[in-house]
C-alpha positions in Angstrom: 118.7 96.7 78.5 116.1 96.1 81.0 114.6 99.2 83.1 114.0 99.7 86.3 111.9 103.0 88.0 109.8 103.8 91.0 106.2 104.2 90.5 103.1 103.8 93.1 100.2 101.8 93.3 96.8 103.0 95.0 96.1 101.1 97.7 93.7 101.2 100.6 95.4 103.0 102.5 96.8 105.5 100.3 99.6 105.3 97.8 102.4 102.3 98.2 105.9 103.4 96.8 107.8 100.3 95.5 110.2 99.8 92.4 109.0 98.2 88.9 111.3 96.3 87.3 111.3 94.5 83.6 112.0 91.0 83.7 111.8 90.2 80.1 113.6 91.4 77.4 110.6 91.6 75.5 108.9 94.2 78.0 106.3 91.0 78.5 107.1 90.7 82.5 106.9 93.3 85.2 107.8 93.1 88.7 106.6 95.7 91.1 108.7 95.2 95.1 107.1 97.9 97.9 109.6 100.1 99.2 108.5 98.5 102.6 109.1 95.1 101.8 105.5 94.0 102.1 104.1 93.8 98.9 105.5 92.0 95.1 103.3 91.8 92.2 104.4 90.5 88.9 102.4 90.8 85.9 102.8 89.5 82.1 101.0 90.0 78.4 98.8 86.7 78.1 98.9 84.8 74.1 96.3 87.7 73.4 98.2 90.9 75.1 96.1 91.6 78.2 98.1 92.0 81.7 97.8 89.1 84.1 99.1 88.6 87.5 101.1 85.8 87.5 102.5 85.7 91.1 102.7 87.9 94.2 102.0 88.6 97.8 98.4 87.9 99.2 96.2 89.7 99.4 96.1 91.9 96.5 93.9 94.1 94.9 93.0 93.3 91.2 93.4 97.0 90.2 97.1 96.8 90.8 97.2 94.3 87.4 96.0 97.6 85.6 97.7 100.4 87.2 101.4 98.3 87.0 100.6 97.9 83.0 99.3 101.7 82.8 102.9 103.0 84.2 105.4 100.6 82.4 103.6 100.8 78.9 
């Protein structure tokens, strides 16, 4: 079964609430959706198992990559 929960990432501003969501059975790919609508970052394990972004919103900050992969682990 695939999860879903709410986290936040840090950003400039402050904290940005949003929803993470598995997208692979394998717990491989991550979504991450703002609560507001304004930011989407997903991430998956490359061939060696670091955390990549592999699509989202622009801009972004690269420390998003890291917190996402910090919460769902």
């Amino acid at each position: 079964m695939r999860k879903q929960f709410e986290i936040n990432l840090t950003g400039p501003d402050g904290k940005i609430d949003g929803i993470a969501q598995q997208l692979s059975d394998d717990r491989s790919v991550w979504e991450f959706k703002s609560i507001a609508g304004d930011l989407q970052l997903v991430i998956a394990k490359d061939e060696t198992g670091n955390w990549e972004r592999i699509s989202g919103t622009e801009p972004y900050l690269s420390s998003w990559i890291d917190e996402l992969a910090d919460q769902v682990a």
